[in-house]
N, C-alpha and C positions, 0 to 999 in steps of 0.2 A: 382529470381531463376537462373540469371546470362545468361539467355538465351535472344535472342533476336529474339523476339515477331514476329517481319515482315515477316523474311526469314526462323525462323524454324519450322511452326507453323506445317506442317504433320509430324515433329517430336513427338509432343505429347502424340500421342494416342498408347501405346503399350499394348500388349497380349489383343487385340479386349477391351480393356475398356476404356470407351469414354471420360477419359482426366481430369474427374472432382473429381474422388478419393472417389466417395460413390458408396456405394453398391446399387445396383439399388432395391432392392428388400425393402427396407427404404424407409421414408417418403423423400421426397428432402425437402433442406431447405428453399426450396423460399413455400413451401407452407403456406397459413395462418393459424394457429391455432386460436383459440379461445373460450371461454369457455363462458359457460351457467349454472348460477348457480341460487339457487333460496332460500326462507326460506318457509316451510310448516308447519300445524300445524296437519297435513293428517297422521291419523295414517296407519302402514303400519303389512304384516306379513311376517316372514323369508322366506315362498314359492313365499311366491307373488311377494318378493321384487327377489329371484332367477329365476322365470319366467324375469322380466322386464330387467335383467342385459344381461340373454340369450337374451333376443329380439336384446339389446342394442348390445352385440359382435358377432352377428350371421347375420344384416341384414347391410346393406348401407343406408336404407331406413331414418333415423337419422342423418346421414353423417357419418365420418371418424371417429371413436373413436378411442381416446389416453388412451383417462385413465377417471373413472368417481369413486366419491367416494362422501361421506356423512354420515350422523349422522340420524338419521329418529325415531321417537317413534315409537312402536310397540303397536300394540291391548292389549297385557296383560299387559301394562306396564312399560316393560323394552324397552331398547334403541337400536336399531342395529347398526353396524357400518358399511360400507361395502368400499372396494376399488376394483376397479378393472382395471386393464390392459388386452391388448389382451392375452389371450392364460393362464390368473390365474384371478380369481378372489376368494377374503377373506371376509366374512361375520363374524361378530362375533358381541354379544352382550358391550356397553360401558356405561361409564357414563353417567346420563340424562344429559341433556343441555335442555338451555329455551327454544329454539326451533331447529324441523328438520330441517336441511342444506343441499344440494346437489349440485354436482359441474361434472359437464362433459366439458373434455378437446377433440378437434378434429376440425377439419375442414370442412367444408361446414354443419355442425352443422342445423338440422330442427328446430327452439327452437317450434316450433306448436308441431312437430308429441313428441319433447323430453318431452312436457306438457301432450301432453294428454297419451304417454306411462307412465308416473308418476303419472298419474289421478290428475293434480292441471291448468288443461286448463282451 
């Protein structure tokens, strides 16, 4: 950056932001992500699976979610899709597949409490 690290370093910090160039209000990147995914054969229903998503982006109690998405069978049949990020989440019916898939991305991640909110503890 052409600066010299020893003698300018109270240089760095302007308009009160502390020097490091992310918006504080973002995940920082030193934190761990990691995800928790699983195969079920557990059938599911489009309320139910909308209760479990609310739990997921409404509580800490799971850890940190980023993003959780998956493929799940349904009671009558057909297949659900669902993705969700903070602040949207998308339910829609998709293709069958051999089996239900589920994938939660976030950090300090409970995979106990993420089983038994899935009911496959």
């Amino acid at each position: 950056c052409g600066h010299d690290h020893e003698e300018h370093e109270h240089h760095h910090h302007h308009d009160g932001e502390c020097g490091c160039g992310h918006d504080h209000h973002h995940h920082h990147a030193d934190e761990v992500f990691t995800s928790w995914g699983r195969e079920t054969i557990k059938k599911y229903t489009r309320e139910g699976l909308e209760k479990i998503l609310e739990a997921l982006s409404e509580s800490d109690k799971y850890g940190i979610i980023l993003r959780a998405k998956g493929m799940l069978p349904a009671e009558d049949g057909t297949w659900i899709y669902f993705d969700m990020v903070p602040e949207e989440t998308e339910i829609r019916e998709g293709a069958p597949e051999y089996t239900g898939r589920l994938c939660v991305i976030g950090s300090k991640l409970d995979e106990h409490a993420l089983e038994e909110l899935f009911g496959i503890a």
